[in-house]
GUGU-874875 format. One record per atom (N, C-alpha, C): residue number from 0; atom name; z, x, y. Coordinates in steps of 0.001 Angstrom, whole numbers. Example, Ala and Ser with C-alpha at 12.3 -4.5 7.8 and 13.67 -1.06 7.14 Angstrom:
+------+------+---------+---------+---------+
! zami ! zaza !      up !    east !   north !
+------+------+---------+---------+---------+
!    0 !    N !    7800 !   13190 !   -5690 !
!    0 !   CA !    7800 !   12300 !   -4500 !
!    0 !    C !    7800 !   13200 !   -3300 !
!    1 !    N !    7080 !   12850 !   -2250 !
!    1 !   CA !    7140 !   13670 !   -1060 !
!    1 !    C !    7870 !   12900 !      30 !
+------+------+---------+---------+---------+
END
This chain:
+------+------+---------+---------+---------+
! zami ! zaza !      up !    east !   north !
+------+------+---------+---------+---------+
!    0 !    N !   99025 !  102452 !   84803 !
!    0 !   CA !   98220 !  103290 !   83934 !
!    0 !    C !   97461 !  102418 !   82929 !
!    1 !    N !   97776 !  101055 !   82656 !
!    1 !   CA !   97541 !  100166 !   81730 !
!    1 !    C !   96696 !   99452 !   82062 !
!    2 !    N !   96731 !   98948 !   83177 !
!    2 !   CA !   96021 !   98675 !   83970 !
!    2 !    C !   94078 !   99473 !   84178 !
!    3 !    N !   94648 !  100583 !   84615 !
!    3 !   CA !   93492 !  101374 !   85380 !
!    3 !    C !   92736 !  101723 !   83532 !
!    4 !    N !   93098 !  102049 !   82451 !
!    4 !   CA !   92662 !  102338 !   81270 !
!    4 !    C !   91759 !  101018 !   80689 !
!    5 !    N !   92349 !  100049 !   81260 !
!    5 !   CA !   91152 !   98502 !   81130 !
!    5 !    C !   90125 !   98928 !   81357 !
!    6 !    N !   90464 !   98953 !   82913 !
!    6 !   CA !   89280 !   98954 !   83724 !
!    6 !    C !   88290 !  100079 !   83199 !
!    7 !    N !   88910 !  101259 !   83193 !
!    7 !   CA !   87929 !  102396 !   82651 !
!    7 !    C !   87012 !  102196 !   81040 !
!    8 !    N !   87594 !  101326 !   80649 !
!    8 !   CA !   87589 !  101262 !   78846 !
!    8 !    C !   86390 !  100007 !   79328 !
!    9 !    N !   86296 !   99265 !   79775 !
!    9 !   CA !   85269 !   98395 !   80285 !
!    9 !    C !   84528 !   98566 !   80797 !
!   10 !    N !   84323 !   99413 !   81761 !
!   10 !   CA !   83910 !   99969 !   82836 !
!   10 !    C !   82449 !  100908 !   81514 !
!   11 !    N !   83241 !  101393 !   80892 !
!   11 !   CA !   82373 !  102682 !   79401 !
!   11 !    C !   81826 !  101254 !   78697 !
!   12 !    N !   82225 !  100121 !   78786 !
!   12 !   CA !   81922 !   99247 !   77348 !
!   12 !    C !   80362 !   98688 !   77671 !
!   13 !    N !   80287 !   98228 !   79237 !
!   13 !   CA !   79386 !   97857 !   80342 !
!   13 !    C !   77825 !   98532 !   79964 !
!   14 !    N !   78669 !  100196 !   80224 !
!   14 !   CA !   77628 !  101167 !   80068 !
!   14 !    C !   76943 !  101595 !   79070 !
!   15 !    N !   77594 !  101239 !   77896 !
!   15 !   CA !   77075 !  101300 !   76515 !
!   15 !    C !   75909 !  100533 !   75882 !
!   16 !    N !   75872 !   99385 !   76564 !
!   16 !   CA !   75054 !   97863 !   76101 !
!   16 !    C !   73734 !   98464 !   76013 !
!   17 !    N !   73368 !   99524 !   76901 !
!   17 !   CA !   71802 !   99753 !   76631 !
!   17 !    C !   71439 !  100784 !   75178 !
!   18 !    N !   72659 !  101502 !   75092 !
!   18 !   CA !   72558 !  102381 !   73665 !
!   18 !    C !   72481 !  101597 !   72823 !
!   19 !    N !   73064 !  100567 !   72921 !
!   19 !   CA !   73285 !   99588 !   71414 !
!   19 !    C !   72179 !   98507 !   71361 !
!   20 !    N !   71454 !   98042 !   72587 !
!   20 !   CA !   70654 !   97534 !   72743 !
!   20 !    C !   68987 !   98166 !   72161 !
!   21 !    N !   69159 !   99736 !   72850 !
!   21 !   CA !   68199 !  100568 !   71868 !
!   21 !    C !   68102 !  100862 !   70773 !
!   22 !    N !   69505 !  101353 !   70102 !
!   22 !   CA !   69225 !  101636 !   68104 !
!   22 !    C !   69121 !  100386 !   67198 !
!   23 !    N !   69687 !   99176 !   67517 !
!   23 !   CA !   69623 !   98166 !   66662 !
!   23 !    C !   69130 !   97053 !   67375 !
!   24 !    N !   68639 !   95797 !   66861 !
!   24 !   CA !   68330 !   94779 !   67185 !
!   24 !    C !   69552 !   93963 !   66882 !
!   25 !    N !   70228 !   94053 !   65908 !
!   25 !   CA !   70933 !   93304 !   65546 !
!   25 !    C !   73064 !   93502 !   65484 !
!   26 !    N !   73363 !   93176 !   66236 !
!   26 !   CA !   74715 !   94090 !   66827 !
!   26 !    C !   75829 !   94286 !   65792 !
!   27 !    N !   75687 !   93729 !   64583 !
!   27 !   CA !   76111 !   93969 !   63171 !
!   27 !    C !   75704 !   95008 !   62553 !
!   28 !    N !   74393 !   95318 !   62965 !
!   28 !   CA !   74353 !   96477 !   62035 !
!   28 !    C !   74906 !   97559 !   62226 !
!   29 !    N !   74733 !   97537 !   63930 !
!   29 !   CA !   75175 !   98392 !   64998 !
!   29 !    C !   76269 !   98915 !   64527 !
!   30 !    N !   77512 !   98060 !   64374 !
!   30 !   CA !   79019 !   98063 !   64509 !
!   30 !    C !   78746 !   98879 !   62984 !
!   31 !    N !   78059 !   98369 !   62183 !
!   31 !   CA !   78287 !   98543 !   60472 !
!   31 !    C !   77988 !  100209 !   60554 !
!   32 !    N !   76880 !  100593 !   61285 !
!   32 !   CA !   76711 !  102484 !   61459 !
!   32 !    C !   77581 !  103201 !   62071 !
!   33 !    N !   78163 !  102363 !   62695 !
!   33 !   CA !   78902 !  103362 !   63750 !
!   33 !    C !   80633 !  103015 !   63181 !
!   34 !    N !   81069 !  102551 !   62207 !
!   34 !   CA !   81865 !  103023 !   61635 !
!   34 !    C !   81734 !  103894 !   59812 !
!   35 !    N !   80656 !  103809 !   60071 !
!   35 !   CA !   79734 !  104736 !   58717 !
!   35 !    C !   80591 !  106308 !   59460 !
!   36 !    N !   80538 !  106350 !   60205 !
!   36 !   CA !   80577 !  107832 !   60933 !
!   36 !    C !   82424 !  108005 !   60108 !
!   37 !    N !   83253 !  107654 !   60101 !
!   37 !   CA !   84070 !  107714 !   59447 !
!   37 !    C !   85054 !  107340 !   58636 !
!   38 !    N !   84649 !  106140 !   58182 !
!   38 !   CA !   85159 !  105183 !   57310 !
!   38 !    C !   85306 !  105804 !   55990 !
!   39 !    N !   84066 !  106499 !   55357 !
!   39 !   CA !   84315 !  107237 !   53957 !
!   39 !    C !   85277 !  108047 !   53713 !
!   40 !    N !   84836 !  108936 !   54959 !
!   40 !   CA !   86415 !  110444 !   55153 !
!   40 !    C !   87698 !  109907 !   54956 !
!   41 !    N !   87650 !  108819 !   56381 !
!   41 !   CA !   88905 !  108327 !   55930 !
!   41 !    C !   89428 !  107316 !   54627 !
!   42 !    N !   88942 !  107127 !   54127 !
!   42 !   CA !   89182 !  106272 !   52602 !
!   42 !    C !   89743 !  107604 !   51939 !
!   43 !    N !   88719 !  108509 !   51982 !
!   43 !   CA !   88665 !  109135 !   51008 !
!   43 !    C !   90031 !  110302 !   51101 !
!   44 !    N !   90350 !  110300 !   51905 !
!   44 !   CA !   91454 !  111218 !   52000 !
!   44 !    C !   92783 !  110443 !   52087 !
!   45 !    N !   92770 !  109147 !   52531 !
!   45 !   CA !   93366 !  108340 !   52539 !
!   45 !    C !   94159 !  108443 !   50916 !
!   46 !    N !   93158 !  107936 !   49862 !
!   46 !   CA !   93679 !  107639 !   49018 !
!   46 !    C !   93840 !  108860 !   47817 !
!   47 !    N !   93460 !  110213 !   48713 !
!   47 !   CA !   94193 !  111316 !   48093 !
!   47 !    C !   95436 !  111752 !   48394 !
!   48 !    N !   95747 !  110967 !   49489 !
!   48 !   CA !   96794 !  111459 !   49771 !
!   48 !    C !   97925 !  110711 !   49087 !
!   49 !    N !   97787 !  109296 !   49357 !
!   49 !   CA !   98181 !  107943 !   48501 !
!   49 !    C !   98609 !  108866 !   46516 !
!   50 !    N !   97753 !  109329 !   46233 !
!   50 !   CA !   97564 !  109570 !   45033 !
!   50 !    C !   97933 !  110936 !   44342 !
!   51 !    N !   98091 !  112077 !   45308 !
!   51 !   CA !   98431 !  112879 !   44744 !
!   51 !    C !   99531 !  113704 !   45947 !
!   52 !    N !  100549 !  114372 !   45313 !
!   52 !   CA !  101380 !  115506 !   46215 !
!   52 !    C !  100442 !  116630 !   46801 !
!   53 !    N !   99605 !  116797 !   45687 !
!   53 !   CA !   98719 !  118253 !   45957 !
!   53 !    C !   98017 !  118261 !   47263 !
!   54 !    N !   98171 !  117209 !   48077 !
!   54 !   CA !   97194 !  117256 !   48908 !
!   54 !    C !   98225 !  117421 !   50469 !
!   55 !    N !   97606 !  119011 !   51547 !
!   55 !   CA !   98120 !  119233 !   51855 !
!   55 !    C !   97549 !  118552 !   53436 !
!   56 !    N !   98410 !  118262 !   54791 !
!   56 !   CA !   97940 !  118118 !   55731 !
!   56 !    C !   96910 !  118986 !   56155 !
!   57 !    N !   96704 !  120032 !   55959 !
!   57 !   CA !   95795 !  121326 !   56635 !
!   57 !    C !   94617 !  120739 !   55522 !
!   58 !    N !   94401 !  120882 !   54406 !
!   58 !   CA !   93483 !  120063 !   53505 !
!   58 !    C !   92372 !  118488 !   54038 !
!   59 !    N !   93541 !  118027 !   54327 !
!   59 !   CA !   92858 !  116310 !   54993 !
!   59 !    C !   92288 !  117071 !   56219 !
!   60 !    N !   92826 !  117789 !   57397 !
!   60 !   CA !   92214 !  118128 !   58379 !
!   60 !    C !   90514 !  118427 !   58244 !
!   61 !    N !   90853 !  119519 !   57622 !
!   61 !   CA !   89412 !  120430 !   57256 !
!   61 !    C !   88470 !  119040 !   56690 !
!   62 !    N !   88603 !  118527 !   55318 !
!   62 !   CA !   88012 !  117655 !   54660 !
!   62 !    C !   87445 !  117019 !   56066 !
!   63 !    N !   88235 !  115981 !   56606 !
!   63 !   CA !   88168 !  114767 !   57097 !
!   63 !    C !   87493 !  115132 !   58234 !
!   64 !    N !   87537 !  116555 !   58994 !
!   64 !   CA !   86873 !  116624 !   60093 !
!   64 !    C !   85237 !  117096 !   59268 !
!   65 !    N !   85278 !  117486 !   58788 !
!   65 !   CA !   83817 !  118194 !   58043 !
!   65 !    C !   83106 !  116899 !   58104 !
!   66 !    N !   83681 !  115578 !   56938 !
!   66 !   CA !   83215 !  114322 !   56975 !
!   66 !    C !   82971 !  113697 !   58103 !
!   67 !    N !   83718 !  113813 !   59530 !
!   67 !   CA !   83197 !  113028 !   60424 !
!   67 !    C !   82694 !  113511 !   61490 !
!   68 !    N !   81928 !  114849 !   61065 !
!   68 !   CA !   80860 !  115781 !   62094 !
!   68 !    C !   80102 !  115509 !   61359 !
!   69 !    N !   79571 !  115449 !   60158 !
!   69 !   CA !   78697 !  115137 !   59645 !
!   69 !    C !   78348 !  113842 !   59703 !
!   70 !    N !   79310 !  112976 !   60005 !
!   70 !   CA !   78738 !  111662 !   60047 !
!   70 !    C !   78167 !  111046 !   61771 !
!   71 !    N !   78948 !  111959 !   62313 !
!   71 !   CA !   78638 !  112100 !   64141 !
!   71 !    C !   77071 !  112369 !   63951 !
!   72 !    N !   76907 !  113940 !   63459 !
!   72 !   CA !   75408 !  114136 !   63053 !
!   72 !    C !   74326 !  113157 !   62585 !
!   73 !    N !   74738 !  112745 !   61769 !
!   73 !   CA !   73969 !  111844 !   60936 !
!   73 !    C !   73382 !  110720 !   62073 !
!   74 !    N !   74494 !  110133 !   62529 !
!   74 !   CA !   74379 !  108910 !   63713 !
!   74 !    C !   73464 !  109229 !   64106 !
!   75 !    N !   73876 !  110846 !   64915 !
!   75 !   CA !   73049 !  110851 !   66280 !
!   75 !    C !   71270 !  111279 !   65343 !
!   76 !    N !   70883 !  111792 !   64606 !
!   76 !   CA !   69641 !  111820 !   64425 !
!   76 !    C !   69145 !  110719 !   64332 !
!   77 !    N !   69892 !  109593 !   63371 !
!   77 !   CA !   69186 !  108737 !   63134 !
!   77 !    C !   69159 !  107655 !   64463 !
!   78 !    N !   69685 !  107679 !   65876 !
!   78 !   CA !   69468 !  107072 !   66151 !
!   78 !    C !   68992 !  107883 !   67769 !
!   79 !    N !   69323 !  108617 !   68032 !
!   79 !   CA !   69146 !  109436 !   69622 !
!   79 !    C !   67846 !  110511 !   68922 !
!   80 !    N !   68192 !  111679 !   68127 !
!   80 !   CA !   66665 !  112140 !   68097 !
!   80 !    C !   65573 !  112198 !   67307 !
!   81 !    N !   65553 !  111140 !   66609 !
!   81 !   CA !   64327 !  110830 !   66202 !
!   81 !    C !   63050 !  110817 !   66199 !
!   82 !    N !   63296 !  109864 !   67841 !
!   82 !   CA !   61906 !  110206 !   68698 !
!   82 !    C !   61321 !  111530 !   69024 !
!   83 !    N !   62549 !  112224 !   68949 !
!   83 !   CA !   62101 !  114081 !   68939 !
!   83 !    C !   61675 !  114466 !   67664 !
!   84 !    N !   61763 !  113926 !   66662 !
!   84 !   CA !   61143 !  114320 !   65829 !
!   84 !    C !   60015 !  114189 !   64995 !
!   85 !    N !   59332 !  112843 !   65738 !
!   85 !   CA !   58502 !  112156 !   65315 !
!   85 !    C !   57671 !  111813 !   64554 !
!   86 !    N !   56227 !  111673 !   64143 !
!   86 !   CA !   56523 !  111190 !   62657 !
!   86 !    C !   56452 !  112247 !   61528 !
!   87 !    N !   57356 !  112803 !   61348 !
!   87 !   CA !   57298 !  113997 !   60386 !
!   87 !    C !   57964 !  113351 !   59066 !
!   88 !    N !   57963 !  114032 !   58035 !
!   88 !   CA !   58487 !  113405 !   56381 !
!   88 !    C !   59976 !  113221 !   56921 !
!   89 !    N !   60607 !  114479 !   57573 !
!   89 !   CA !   61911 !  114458 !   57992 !
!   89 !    C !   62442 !  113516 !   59081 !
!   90 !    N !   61710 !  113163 !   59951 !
!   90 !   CA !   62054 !  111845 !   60922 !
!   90 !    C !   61677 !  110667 !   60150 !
!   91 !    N !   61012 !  110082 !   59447 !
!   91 !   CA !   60845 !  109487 !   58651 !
!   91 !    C !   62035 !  109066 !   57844 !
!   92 !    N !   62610 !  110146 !   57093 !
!   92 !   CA !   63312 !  110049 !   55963 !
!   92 !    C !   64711 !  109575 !   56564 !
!   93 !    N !   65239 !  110613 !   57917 !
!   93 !   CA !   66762 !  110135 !   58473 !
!   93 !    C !   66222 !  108428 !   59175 !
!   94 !    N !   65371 !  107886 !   59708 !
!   94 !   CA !   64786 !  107255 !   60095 !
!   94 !    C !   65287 !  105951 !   59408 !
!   95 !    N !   64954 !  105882 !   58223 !
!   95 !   CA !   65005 !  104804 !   57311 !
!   95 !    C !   66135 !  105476 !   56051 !
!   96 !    N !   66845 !  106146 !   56080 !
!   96 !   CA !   67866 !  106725 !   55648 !
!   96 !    C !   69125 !  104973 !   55772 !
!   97 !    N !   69270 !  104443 !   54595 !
!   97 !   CA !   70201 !  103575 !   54671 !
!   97 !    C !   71880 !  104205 !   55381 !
!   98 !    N !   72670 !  103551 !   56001 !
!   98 !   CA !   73581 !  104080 !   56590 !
!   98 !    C !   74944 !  103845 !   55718 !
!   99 !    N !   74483 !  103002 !   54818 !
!   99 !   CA !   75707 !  102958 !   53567 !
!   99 !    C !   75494 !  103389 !   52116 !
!  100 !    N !   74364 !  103730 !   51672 !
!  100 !   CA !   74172 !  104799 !   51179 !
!  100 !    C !   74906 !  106441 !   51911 !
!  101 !    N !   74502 !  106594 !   53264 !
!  101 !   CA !   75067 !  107780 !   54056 !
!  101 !    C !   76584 !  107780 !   53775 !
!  102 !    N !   77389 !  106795 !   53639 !
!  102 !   CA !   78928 !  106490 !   53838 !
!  102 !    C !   79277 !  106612 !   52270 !
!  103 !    N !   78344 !  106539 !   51425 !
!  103 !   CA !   78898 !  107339 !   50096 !
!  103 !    C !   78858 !  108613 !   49991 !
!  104 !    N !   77640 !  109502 !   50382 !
!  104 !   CA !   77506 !  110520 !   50185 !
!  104 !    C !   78264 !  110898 !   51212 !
!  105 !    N !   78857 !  110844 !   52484 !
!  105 !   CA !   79182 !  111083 !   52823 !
!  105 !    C !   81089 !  111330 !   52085 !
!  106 !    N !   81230 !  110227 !   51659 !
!  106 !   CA !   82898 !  110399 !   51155 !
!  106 !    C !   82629 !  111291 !   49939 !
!  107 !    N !   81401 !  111111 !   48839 !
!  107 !   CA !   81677 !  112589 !   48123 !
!  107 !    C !   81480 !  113575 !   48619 !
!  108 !    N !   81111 !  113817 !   49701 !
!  108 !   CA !   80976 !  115642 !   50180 !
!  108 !    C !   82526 !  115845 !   50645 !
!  109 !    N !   82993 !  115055 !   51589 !
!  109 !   CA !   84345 !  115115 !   51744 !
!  109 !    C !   85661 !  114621 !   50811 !
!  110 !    N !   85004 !  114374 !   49617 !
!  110 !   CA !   86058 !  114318 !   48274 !
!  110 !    C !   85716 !  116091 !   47734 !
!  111 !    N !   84851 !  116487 !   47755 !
!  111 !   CA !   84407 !  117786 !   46912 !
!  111 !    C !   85066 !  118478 !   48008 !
!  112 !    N !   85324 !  118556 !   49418 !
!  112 !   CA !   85782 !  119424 !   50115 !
!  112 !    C !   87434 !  119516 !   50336 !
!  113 !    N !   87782 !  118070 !   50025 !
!  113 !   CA !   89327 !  118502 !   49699 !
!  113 !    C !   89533 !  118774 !   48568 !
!  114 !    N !   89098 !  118768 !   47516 !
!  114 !   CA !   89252 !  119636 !   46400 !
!  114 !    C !   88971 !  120631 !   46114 !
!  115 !    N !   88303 !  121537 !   47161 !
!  115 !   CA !   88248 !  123105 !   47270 !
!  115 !    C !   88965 !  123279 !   47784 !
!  116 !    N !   89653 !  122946 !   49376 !
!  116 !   CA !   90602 !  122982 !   49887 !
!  116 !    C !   91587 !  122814 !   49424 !
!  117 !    N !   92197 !  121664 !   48801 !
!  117 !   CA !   93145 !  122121 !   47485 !
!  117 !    C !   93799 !  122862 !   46672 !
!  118 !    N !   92682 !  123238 !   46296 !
!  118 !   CA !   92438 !  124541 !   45096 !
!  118 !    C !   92445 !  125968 !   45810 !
!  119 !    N !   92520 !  126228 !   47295 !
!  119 !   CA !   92298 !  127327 !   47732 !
!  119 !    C !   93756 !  127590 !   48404 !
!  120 !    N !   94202 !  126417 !   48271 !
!  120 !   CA !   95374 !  126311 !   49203 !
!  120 !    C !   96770 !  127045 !   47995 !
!  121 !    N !   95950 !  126250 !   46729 !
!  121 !   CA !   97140 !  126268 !   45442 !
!  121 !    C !   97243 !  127748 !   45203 !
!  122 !    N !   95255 !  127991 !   44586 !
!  122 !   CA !   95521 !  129607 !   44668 !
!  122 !    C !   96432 !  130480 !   45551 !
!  123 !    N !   96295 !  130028 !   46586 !
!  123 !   CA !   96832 !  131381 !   47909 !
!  123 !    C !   98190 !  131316 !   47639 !
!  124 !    N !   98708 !  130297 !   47713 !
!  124 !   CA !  100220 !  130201 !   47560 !
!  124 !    C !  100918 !  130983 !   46115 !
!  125 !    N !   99949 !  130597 !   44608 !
!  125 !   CA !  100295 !  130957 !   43685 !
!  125 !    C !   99642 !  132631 !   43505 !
!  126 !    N !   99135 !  132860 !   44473 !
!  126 !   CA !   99113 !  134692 !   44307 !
!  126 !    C !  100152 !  135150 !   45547 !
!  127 !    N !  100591 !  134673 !   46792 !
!  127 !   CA !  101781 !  134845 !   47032 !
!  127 !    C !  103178 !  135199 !   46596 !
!  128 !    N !  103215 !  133777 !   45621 !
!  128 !   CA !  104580 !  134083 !   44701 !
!  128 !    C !  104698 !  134517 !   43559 !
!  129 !    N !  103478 !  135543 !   43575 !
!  129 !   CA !  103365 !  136536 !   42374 !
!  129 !    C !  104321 !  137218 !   42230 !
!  130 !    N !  105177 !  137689 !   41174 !
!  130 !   CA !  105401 !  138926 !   40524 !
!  130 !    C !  105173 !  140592 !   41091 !
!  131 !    N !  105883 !  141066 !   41283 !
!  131 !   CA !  105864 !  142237 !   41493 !
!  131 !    C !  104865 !  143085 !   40418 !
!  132 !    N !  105322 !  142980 !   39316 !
!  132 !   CA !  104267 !  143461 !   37806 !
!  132 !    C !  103352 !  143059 !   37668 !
!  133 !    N !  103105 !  142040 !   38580 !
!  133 !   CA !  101307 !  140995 !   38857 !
!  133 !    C !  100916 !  142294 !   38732 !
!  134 !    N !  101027 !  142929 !   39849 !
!  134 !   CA !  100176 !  143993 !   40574 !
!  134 !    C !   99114 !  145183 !   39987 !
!  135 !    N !  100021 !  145481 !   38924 !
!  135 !   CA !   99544 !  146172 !   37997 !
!  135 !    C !   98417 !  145231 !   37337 !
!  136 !    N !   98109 !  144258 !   36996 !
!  136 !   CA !   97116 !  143439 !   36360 !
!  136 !    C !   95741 !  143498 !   36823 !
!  137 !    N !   95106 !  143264 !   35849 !
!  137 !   CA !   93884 !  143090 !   37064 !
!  137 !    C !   93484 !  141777 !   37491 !
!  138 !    N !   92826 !  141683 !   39024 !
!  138 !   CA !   92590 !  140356 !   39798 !
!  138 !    C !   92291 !  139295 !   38918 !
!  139 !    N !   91631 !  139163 !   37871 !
!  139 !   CA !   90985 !  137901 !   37068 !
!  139 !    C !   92571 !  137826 !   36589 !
!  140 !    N !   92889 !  138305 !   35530 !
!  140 !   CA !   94320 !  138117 !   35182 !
!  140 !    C !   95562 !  137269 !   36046 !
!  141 !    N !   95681 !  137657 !   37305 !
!  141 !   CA !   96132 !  137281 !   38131 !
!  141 !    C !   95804 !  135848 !   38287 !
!  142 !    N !   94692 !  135778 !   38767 !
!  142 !   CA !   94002 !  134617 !   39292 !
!  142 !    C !   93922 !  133432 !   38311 !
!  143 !    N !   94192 !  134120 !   36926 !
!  143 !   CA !   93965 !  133046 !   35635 !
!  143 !    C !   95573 !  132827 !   35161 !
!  144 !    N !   96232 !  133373 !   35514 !
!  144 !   CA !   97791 !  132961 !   35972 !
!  144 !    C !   98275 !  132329 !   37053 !
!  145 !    N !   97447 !  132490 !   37765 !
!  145 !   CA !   97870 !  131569 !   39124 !
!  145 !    C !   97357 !  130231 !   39008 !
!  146 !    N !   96336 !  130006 !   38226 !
!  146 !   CA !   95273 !  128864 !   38238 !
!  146 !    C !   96432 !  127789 !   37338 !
!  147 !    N !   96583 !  128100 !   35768 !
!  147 !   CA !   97150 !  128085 !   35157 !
!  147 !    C !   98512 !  127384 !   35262 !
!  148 !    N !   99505 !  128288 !   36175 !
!  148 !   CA !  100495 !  127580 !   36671 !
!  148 !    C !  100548 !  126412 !   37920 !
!  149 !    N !   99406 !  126618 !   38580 !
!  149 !   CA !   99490 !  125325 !   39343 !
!  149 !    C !   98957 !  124337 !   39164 !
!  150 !    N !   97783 !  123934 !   38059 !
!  150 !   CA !   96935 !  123171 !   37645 !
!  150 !    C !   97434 !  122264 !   36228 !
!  151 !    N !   97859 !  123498 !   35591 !
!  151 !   CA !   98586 !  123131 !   34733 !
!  151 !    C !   99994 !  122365 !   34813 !
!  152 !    N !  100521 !  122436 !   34953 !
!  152 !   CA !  102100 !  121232 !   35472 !
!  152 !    C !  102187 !  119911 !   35851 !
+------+------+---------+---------+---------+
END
């Protein structure tokens, strides 16, 4: 099986040379975009997780996959359809769109998304283990007790 996975994994590596041969001239840069696609996500959740309890597996999922469809996206415009888009402000712009600039913005969209995720996760749980007499309250009340006790601590 170890064997035959060489061969296949080589066999794909062979076939690749002309993609990489087309988006870059230079095979550094190459390598440098095409781990743009998820290097930020993963830092970035990486060292939320490193850093805080609050952060739940279902949280990193969501985050980290959001971050590296978007960064799949990103790739592929800037380097497969472009030519479809041709010279417009918008082919232009992903065009010459730096790809490490992309790998920041990219880790804050997926820092802002595990921290909604977070926060949605904390809420749900802390209106769960509400109080029976919650009920009677009204929703803001609730919600500013729930916030409260999990944010707060």
């Amino acid at each position: 099986v170890g064997r035959l996975a060489t061969v296949v994994m080589a066999v794909l590596s062979f076939l690749w040379v002309p993609v990489i041969d087309q988006t870059s001239s230079q095979l550094f840069l190459y390598i440098q975009s095409v781990s743009m696609i998820w290097a930020g996500p993963v830092a970035v959740v990486f060292l939320a997780a490193v850093c805080s309890e609050r952060v739940t597996d279902s949280s990193v999922k969501i985050s980290a996959g959001v971050g590296v469809t978007m960064g799949v996206v990103f790739w592929l415009m800037q380097n497969v359809y472009y030519k479809e888009m041709g010279q417009s402000e918008l082919g232009d712009f992903i065009r010459n769109f730096n790809f490490l600039l992309y790998a920041i913005f990219s880790a804050v969209v997926t820092g802002v998304i595990l921290v909604i995720c977070v926060a949605v996760e904390e809420l749900l749980s802390g209106m769960q283990r509400a109080a029976p007499d919650d009920e009677t309250k009204p929703l803001s009340a609730r919600l500013t007790r729930c916030l409260y006790a999990n944010w707060a601590a």
